[in-house]
N, C-alpha and C positions, 0 to 999 in steps of 0.2 A: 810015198814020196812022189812029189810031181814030177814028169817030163820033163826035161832039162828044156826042150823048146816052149812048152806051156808055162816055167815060170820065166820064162822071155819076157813072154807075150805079156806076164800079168805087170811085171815090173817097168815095162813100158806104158803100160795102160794105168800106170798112176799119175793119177788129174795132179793139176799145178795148187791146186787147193787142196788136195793130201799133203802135198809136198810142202807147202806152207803151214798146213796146219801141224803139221809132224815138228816142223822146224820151230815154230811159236810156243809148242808145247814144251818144248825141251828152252828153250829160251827163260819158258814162265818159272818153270821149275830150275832155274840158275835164278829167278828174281825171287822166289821166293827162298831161296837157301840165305840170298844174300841180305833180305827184309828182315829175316830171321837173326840172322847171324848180327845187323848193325845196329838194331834196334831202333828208336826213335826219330834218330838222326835222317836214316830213309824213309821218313813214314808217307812224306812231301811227295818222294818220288811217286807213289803210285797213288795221287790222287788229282783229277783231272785237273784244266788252268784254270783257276779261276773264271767264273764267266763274264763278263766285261759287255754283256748284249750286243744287238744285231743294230742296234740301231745309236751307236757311239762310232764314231762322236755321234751327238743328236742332230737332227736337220735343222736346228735353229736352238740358241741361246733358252733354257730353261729357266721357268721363273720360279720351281721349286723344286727341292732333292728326297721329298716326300710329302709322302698322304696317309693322313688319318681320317678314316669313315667308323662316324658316330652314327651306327645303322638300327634306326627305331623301327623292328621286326613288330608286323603285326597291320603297319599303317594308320598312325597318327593322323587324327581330321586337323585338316587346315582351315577348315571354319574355326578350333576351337583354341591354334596353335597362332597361325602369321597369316591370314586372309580375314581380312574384317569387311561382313558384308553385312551393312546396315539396311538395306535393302530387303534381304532375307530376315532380319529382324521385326521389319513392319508387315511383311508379308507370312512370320509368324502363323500355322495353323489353315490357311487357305490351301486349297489343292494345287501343287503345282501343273504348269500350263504345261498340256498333253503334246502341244509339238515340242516340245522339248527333249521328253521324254521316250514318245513312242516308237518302239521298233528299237530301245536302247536295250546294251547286255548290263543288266544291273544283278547283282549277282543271286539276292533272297529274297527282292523285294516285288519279284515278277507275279503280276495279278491282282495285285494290293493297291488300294486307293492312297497315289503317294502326296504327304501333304508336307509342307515348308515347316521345319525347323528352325528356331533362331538359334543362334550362338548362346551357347547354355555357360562360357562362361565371359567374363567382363576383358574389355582392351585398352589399351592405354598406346601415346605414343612416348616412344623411347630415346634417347640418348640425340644430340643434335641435328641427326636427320629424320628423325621425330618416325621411327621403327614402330608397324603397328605388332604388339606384342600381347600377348596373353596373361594374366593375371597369375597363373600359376607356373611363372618362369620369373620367378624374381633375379634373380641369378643371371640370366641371360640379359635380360632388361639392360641390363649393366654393359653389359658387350655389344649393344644396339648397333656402335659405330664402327663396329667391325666384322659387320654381317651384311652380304650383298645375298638378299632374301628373291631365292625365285619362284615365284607364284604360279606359275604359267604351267609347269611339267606336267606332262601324260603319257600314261602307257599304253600299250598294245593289251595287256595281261589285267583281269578281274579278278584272280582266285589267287591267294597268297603265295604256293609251290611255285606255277609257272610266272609269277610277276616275282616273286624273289632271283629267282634262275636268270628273268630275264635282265632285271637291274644290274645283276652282278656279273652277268657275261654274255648280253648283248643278244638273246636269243632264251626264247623259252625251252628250247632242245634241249634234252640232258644228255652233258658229255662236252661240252663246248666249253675251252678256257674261261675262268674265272679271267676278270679285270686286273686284279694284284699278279695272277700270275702272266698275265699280256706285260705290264711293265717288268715283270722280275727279266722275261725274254727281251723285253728291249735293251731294259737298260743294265740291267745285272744286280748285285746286291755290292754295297757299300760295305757292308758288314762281313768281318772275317770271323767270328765266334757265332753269330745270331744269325737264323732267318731272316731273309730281306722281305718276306709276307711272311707275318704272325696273327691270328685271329683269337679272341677276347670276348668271351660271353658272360654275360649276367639278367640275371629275370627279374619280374615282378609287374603285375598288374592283369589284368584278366586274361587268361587262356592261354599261356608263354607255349607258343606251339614250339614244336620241336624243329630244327633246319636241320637242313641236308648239307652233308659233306662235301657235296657237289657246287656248295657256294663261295666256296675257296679250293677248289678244284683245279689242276692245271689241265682236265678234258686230252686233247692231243697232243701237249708238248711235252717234253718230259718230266716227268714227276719230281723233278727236281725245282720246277714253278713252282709247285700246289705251294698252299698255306700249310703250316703249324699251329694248330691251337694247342695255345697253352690253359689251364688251368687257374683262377683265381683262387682256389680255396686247394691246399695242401699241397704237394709237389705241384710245381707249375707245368711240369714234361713229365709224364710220366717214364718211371726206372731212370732218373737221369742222374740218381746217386747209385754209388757202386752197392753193391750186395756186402753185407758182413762178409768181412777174407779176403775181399779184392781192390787191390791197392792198386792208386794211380798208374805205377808203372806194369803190373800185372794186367790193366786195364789197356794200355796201351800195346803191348804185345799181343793180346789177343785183335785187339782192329788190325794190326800191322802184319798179322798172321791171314783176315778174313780178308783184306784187301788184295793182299798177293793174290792171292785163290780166287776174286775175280777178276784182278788183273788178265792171269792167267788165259780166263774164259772169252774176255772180253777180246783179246789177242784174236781167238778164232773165229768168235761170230759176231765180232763189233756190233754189240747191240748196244744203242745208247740209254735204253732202260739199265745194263749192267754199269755203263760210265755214271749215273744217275745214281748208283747205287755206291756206289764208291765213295762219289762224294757225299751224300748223305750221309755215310756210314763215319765220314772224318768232322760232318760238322758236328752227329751227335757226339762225340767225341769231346771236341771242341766245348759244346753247350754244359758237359757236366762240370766246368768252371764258370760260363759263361752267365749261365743259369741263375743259380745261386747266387749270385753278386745281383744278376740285376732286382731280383725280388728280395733283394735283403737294404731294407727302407728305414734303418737305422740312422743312418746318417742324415736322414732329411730333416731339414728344420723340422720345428713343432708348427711352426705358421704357413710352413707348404701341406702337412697335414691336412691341418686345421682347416687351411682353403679348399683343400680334395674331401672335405671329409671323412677320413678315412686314418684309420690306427696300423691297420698293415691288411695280410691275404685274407680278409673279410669276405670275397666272391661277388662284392658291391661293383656296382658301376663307377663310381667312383674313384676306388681303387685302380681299378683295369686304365681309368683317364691316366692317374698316374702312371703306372706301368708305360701307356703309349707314350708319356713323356720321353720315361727312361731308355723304352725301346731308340725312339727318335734320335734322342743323343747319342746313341751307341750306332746309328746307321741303317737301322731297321727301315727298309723302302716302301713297304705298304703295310698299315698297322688299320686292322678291322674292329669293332668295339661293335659287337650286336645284343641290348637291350630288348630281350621278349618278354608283350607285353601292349602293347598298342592294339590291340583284336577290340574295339568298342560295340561290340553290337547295343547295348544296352548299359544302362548304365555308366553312362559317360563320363557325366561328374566327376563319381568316386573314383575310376580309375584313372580319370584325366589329371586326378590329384597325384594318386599313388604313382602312378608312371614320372609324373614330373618332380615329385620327389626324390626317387630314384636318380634321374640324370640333369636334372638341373645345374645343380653346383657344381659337380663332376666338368659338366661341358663347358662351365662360366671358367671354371677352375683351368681347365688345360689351356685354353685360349690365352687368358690373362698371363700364368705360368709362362708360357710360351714365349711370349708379346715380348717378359722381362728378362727371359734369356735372349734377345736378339734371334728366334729360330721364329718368329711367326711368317715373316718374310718370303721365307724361304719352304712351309711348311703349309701345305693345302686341307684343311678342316672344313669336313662335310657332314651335313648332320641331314637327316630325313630317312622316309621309310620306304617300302615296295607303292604304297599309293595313297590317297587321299580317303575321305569318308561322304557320302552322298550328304544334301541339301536337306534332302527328307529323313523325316524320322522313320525309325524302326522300333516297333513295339515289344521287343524279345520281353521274357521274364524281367522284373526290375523296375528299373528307370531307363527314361529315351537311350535311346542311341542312335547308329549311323548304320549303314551295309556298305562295304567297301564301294570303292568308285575311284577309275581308273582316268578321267574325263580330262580333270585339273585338281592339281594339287600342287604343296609345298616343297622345298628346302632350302637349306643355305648351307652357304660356303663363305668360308675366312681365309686370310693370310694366301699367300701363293701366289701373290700375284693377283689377287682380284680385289675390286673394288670394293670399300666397304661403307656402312652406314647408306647402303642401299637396297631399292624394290625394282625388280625388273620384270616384266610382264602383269597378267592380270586375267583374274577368271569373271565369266561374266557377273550382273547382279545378286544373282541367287550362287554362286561360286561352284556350279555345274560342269561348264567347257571352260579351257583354257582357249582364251578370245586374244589376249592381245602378246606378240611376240612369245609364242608359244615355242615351250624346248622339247623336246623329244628325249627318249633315253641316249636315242644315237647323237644326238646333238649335245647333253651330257655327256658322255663318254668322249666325244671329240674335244670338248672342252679341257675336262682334266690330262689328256695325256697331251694336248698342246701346252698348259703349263707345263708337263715336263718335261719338256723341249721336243717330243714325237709328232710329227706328221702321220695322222690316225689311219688317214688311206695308204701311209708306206710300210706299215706295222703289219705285217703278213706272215701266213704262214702255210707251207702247202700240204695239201691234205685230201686225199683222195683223190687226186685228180684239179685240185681247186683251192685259191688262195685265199684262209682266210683272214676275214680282223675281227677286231673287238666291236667295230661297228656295222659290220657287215658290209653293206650298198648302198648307206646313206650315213647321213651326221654332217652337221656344222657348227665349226668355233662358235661359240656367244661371246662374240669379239665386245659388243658393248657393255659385257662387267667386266670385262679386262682392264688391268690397271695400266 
């Protein structure tokens, strides 16, 4: 037995944070008797406020309330896709010119006599702004006039890993917020059953390398950004039906039981991984209705099919366009669609065919779709890859191809507020460097979260010591395809 003065001492020497924590404990344990005891009715009570973002209201009027990226993993040539370089047509087979070249980080093709490539396949112009487009995009050909096609982009990044990393979260570092989950923190999720970022994979075409989880990653904020991949082919979420034996409401006492119990914890070491975890915990909850309804494509006409291609969870690309429909209608804020499959070293043709089979109609499809519900407006569609394909050929096994090439390359963007049935910038003759009104990724990046409605240098976040963004210490609007 201690001294009557020694447990004086000890019961005065208990810190203001025992004394809370003592108190929180016995608090959580009355919240949890009482989650228990009302069932359903409290389940609200311990799950955090909805998030509503850091940057609402917006710092200016938003010209859309989401984004779908149609992301061609792999890097599609924009010789063969939306850069037509006649030029490198007549210069066919000649070696290309050494200052161009020399002293460049070209990624396989270092020591090798590099020589000019034409465009291996045929171009046409498209739709009343007369869109140069590629022969194996019939489908798109169609939507010429609602494509504001940018020529001009280049990155920092040569090797697939760190140019995917860096497209997708503004920095080749691994660990740093994905893009979807920069806006889920600004602007919050719309959606009360669904992911406000969902990601959407399907393959086909040479080499469908594998991505890293890290490209819908929320990096430093809390994991309650990151993306959700769902699945095209069988459950779309994995376990997101109950087990034989457990029923709805048995489903829901068990969350309403595992909630308390971080409530609880979260009471004494306020950590917002556990606040993260709470709400996670109620959307998957949520998704075991939400789910199932939205990949149940019964209901769709035969001739919304028809235009997607697609019969139902096939794992096509096609499918997934639809899906980002459905997500879209339902409030889904950043919806990812990555087709692997664009790797051309060789053999270009063939798989310039196979890959464009693949997402053709799909991408003509969602656009058009879109257009005819009134949500293209409102609804920012981006199609391209980590980078472009070199001038010169590469002789791998096969037929020609390309080595990647980070210099100047493609993409385009629809609806959201940009201009369409246009080409902005330009790489030079042989489509090498991006020469004329060239975008940078951080200048992409500023672009898209200016449509929606974000000031990209206000969109911060502090972290070690240091505030950051999705564009880091540079980026500017491309105010001239803004509509």
């Amino acid at each position: 037995m201690l001294d009557p003065e020694v447990e004086k001492y000890h019961q005065l020497m208990q810190t203001r944070r025992e004394f809370l924590g003592k108190t929180t404990r016995g608090i959580g344990t009355m919240a949890l008797a009482s989650i228990m005891n009302s069932g359903e009715a409290n389940a609200a009570a311990y799950v955090d406020d909805k998030w509503t973002g850091i940057s609402n209201p917006t710092h200016f009027a938003p010209k859309a309330k989401r984004i779908i990226y149609l992301y061609m993993a792999g890097g599609p040539s924009h010789l063969e896709t939306f850069d037509y370089k006649p030029e490198l047509e007549r210069l066919d087979g000649t070696v290309m010119p050494e200052s161009m070249t020399k002293g460049q980080s070209i990624a396989q093709l270092q020591g090798q006599e590099l020589k000019c490539m034409r465009p291996l396949l045929k171009f046409g112009k498209y739709g009343q702004s007369g869109q140069d487009i590629t022969s194996v995009f019939p489908h798109m050909q169609t939507i010429a006039d609602e494509m504001c096609i940018i020529k001009s982009m280049y990155t920092d990044q040569i090797n697939h890993d760190p140019a995917h990393t860096f497209m997708n979260s503004g920095t080749a570092i691994s660990g740093r917020p994905s893009m979807g989950s920069w806006l889920l923190y600004g602007l919050g999720n719309e959606s009360e059953n669904l992911p406000g970022f969902v990601v959407l994979t399907s393959k086909g075409g040479r080499n469908p390398q594998p991505l890293a989880t890290r490209q819908w990653h929320s990096g430093f904020l809390p994991s309650k950004f990151q993306g959700v991949q769902f699945q095209s082919i069988g459950e779309p979420v994995h376990y997101v039906n109950n087990p034989p034996g457990v029923t709805g409401d048995r489903q829901r006492d068990i969350v309403n039981s595992v909630q308390a119990l971080n409530t609880i914890r979260d009471e004494v070491v306020d950590d917002e991984e556990i606040a993260s975890r709470i709400s996670q915990y109620e959307m998957a909850f949520r998704m075991q209705t939400s789910v199932p309804d939205l990949v149940d494509i019964k209901n769709e006409p035969q001739h919304i099919l028809d235009m997607y291609g697609t019969d139902g969870a096939d794992g096509s690309f096609g499918f997934n366009c639809l899906l980002a429909r459905r997500l879209a209608e339902r409030g889904t804020r950043f919806i990812q669609l990555y087709h692997r499959g664009w790797d051309h070293h060789n053999d270009i043709v063939k798989y310039m065919n196979i890959c464009a089979g693949h997402v053709d109609q799909g991408t003509a499809a969602l656009v058009t779709d879109l257009k005819q519900r009134g949500m293209l407006d409102d609804t920012l569609i981006i199609w391209g890859g980590e980078f472009g394909r070199t001038p010169m050929v590469q002789g791998n096994k096969g037929g020609p191809g390309r080595d990647h090439h980070n210099k100047g390359f493609s993409l385009w963007m629809a609806g959201g507020g940009i201009k369409g049935g246009m080409s902005y910038g330009n790489t030079d003759d042989f489509g090498y460097n991006a020469v004329e009104n060239r975008v940078s990724v951080h200048d992409f990046h500023a672009t898209l979260l200016h449509q929606m409605g974000i000031d990209h240098k206000k969109l911060t976040h502090r972290f070690q010591g240091r505030d950051f963004r999705l564009t880091d210490i540079s980026g500017n609007v491309v105010r001239d395809i803004l509509a």
